[in-house]
C-alpha positions as CSV (number, residue, x, y, z in Angstrom):
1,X,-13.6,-7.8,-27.8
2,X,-14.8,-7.2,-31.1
3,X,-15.6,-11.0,-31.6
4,X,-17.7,-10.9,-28.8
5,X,-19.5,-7.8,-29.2
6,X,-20.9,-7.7,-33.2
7,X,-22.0,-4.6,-32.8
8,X,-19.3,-1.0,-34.6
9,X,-21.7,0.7,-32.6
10,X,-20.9,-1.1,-28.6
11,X,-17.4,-1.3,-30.6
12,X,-17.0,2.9,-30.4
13,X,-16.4,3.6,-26.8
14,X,-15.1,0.4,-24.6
15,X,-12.4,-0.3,-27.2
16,X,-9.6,2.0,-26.3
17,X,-6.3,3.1,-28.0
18,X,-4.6,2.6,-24.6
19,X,-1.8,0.4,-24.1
20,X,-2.8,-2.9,-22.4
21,X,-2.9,-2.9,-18.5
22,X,-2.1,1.0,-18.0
23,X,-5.8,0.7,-16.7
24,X,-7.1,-1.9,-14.2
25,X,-8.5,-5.4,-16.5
26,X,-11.2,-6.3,-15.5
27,X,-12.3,-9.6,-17.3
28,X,-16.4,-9.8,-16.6
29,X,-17.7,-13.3,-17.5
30,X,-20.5,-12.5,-20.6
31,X,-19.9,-8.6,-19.4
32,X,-18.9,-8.3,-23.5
33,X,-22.0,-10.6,-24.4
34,X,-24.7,-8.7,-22.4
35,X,-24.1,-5.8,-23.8
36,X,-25.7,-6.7,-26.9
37,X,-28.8,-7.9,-25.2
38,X,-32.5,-7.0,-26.4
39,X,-33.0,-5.7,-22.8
40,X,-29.7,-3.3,-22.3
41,X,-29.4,0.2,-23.5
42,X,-25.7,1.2,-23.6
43,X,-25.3,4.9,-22.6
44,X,-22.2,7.0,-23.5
45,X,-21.9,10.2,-21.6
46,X,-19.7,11.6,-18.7
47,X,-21.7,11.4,-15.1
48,X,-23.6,14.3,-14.9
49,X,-24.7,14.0,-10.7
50,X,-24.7,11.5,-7.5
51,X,-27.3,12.0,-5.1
52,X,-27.6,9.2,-2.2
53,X,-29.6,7.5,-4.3
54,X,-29.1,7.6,-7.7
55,X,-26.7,8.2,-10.6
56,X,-26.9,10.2,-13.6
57,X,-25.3,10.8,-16.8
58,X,-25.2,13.8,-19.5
59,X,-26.1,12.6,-22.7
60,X,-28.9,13.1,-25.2
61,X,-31.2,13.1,-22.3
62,X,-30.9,13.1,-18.7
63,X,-31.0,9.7,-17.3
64,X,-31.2,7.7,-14.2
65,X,-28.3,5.0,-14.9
66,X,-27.8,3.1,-11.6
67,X,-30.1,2.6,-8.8
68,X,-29.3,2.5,-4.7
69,X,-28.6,-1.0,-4.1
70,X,-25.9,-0.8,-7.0
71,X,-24.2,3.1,-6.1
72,X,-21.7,1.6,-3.5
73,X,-19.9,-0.9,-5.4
74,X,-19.2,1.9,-8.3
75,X,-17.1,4.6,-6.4
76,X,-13.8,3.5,-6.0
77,X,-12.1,6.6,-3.7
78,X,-9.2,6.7,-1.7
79,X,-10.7,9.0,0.8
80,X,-13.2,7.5,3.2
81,X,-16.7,7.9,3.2
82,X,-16.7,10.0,6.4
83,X,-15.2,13.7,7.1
84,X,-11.5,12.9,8.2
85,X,-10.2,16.5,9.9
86,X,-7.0,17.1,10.9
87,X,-5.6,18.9,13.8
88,X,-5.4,22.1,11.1
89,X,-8.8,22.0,10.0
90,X,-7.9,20.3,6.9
91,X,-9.9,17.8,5.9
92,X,-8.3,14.7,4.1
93,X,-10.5,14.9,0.9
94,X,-9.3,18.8,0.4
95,X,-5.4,17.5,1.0
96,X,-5.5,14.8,-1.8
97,X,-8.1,16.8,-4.1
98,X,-5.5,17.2,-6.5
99,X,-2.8,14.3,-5.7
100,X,-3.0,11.3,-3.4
101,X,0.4,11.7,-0.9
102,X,1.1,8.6,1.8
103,X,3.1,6.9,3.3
104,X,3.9,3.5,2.2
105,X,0.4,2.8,1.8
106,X,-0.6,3.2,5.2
107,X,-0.3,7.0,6.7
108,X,-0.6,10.1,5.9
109,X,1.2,13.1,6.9
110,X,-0.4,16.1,8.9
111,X,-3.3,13.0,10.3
112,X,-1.9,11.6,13.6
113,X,-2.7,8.2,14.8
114,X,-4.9,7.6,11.5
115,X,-3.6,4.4,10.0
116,X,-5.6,2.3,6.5
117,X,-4.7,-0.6,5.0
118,X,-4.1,-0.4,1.1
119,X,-3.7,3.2,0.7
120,X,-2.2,5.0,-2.1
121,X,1.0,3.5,-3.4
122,X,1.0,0.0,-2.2
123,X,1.1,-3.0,-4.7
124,X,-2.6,-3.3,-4.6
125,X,-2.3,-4.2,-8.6
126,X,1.3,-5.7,-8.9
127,X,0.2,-9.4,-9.5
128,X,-2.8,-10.9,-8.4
129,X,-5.7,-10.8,-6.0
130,X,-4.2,-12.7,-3.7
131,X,-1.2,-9.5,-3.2
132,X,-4.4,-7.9,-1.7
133,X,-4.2,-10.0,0.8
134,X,-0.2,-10.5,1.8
135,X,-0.3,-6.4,1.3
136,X,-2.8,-6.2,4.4
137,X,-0.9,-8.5,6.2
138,X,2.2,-6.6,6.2
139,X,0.2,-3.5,6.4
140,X,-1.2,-5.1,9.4
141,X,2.3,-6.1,11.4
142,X,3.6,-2.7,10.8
143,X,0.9,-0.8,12.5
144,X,1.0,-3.5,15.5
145,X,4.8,-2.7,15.9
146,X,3.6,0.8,15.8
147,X,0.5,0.8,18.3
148,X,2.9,-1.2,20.5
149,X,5.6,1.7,20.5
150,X,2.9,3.9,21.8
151,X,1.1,1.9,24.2
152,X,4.6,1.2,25.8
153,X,6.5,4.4,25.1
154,X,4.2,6.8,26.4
155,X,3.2,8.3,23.1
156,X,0.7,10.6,22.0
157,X,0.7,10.4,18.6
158,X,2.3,10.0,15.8
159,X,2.2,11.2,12.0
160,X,4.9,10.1,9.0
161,X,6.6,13.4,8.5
162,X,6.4,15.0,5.1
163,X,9.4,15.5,4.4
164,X,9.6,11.6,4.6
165,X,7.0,11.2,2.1
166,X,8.2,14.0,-0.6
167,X,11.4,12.0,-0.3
168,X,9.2,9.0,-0.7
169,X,7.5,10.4,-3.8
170,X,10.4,11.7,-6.0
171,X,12.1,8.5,-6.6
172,X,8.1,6.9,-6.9
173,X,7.4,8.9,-9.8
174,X,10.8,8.6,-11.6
175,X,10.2,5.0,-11.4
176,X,6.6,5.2,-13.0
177,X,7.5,7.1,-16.2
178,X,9.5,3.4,-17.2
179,X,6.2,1.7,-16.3
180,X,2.8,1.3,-18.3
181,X,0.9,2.9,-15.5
182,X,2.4,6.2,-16.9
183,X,0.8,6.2,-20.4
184,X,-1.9,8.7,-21.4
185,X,-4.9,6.7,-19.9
186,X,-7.5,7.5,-17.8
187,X,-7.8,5.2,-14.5
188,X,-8.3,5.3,-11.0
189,X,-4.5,4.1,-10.7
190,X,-4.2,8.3,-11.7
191,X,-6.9,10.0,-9.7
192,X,-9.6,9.3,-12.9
193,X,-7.3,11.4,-14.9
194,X,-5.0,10.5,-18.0
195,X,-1.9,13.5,-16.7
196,X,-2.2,12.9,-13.3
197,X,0.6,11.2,-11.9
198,X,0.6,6.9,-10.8
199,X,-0.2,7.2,-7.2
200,X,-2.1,4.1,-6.5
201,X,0.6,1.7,-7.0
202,X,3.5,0.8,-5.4
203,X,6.7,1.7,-7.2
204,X,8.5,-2.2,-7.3
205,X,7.2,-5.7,-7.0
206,X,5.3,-7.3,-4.0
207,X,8.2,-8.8,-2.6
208,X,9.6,-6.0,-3.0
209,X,6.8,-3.9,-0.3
210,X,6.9,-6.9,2.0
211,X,10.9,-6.5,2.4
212,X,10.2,-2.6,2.4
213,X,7.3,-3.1,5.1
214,X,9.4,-5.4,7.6
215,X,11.4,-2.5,9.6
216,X,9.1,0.6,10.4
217,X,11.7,3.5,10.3
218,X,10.8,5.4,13.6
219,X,13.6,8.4,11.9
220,X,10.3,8.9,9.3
221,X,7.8,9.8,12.1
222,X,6.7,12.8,14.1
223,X,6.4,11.3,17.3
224,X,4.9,13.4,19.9
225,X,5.0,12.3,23.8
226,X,2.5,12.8,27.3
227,X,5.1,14.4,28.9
228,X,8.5,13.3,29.1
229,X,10.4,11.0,26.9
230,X,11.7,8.5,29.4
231,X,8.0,7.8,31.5
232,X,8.6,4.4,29.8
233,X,11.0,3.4,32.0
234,X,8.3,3.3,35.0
235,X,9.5,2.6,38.3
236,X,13.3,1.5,37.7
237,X,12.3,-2.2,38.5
238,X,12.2,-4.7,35.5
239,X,8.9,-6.6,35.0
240,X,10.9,-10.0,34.7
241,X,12.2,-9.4,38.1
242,X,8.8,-8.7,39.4
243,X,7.6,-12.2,37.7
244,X,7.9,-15.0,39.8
245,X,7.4,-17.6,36.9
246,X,10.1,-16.2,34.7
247,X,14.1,-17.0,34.0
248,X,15.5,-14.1,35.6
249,X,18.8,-15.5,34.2
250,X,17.7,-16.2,30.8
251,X,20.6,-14.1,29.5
252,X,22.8,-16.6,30.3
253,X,22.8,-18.9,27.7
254,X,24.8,-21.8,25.8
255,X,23.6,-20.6,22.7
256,X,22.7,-17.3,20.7
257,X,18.7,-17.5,20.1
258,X,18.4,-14.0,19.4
259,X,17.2,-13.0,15.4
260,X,20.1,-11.9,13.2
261,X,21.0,-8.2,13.5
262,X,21.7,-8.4,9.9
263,X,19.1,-7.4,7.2
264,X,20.7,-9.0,4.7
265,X,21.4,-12.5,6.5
266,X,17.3,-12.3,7.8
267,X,16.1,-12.1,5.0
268,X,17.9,-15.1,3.5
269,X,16.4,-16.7,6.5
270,X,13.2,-15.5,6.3
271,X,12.8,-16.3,2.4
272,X,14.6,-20.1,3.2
273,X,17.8,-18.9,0.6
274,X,19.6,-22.0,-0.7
275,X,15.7,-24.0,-0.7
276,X,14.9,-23.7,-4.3
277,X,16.7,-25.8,-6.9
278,X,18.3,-24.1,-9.5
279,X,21.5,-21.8,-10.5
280,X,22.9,-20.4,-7.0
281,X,23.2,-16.8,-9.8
282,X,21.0,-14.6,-10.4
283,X,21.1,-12.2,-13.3
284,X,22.1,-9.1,-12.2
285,X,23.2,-10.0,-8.7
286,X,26.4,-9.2,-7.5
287,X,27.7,-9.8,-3.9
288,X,26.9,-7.1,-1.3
289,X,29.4,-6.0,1.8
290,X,27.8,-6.6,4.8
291,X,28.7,-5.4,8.3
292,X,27.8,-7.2,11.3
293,X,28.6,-7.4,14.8
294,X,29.7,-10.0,15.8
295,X,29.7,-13.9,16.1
296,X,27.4,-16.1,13.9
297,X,26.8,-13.2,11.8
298,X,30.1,-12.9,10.9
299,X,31.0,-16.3,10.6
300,X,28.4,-17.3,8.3
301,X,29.0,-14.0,6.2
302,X,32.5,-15.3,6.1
303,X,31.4,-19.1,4.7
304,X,29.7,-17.5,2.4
């Protein structure tokens, strides 16, 4: 940095003491370069106000810093940009004032039927850009399963319970004080403060979410109903026996083309185990006890 800017002055403030990546890089091609432009003034001060329009900082003087069509892209929030109220009143921006608390990313307790993709504590910043993008996907097929639990289960809402997501939360923030995220730095990753605790990020690795994300654990919701529990089951007749076009034997079968009831032996699936060349160990592996039901679960547990 200091090659590229030439200047102790420009060198003051954007060099920090911080250890590398507790704060989000951002790597601007010429960012450094243009700083020390004839036509840029470089202003140190703390943001003084936001109106709709502009942005201004304390300093010597009173300034305007950023205009309109530039505002947007600068406020990085986890609230939305619109009043979010709760069925108490409370309004999302006044429950995560002081810390952010979701669920897995994607929910928040005490908000029914409010769902957003890449909320607080998903791996938004655990590799590159391109986790964005698999972390919306997962996001994505979990609310999917949700929304069709709901439209078929005669639900009326449904809210991750808090007691889910203190439980959710302990173990998160244990895991951060081993992790850079936790130094004394000031970033968005922290609610803009340097104390605050990690709550942006996921606690683990993107393969880590995705594995996390592929079972939604109904025992973590609130789920409220339209009446009784059981409308679901409709009018006692099956819809496959009120299909002309379908097998209405289809259960009986040669062969078992159902998925695996095992988590552990779908996920090898799923991840193509046994593909990759290489040592079959892994360092720090050791094997697991599995129990399965029956049949090819248990034999191929057994070959294993």
């Amino acid at each position: 940095m200091k090659d590229k800017l030439q200047d102790a002055y420009l060198e003051e403030k954007p060099i920090s003491n911080w250890v590398v990546r507790c704060c989000r890089l951002t790597p601007g091609v010429n960012y450094l370069e243009s700083l020390g432009k004839g036509n840029v003034e470089v202003v140190y001060g703390e943001i003084n106000s936001i109106t709709q329009t502009d942005l201004y900082a304390t300093t010597e003087r009173n300034i305007q810093l950023i205009s309109s069509s530039a505002l947007p892209a600068l406020i990085c929030l986890s609230t939305p940009r619109f009043p979010l109220i709760g069925p108490t009143g409370t309004t999302l921006a006044d429950e995560w004032k002081d810390e952010t608390k979701a669920y897995m990313g994607l929910a928040v307790p005490e908000f029914p039927n409010y769902f957003t993709f890449l909320g607080p504590n998903c791996p938004i910043c655990n590799g590159p850009v391109l986790v964005a993008i698999i972390d919306v996907k997962c996001q994505a097929d979990y609310m999917l399963k949700m929304m069709n639990r709901w439209q078929t289960s005669n639900i009326h809402s449904f809210a991750p319970k808090m007691e889910a997501v203190e439980d959710f939360i302990k173990p998160k923030d244990h895991f951060m004080k081993k992790t850079v995220w936790d130094e004394e730095c000031r970033s968005w990753y922290k609610n803009n403060s340097a104390s605050a605790k990690a709550s942006a990020l996921w606690p683990g690795s993107t393969l880590h979410y995705m594995e996390a994300m592929g079972e939604v654990m109904y025992d973590h919701w609130d789920i409220k109903y339209n009446g009784n529990q059981f409308a679901w089951l409709g009018n006692r007749y099956s819809q496959t026996a009120l299909d002309p076009t379908a097998d209405w034997s289809y259960y009986i079968c040669n062969e078992d083309y159902s998925p695996y009831l095992s988590t552990g032996k779908q996920r090898e699936i799923t991840t193509k185990r046994g593909s990759q060349a290489g040592s079959k160990e892994v360092p720090g592996w050791a094997p697991k006890l599995y129990f399965c039901k029956h049949g090819k679960d248990s034999e191929d547990y057994q070959k294993d």
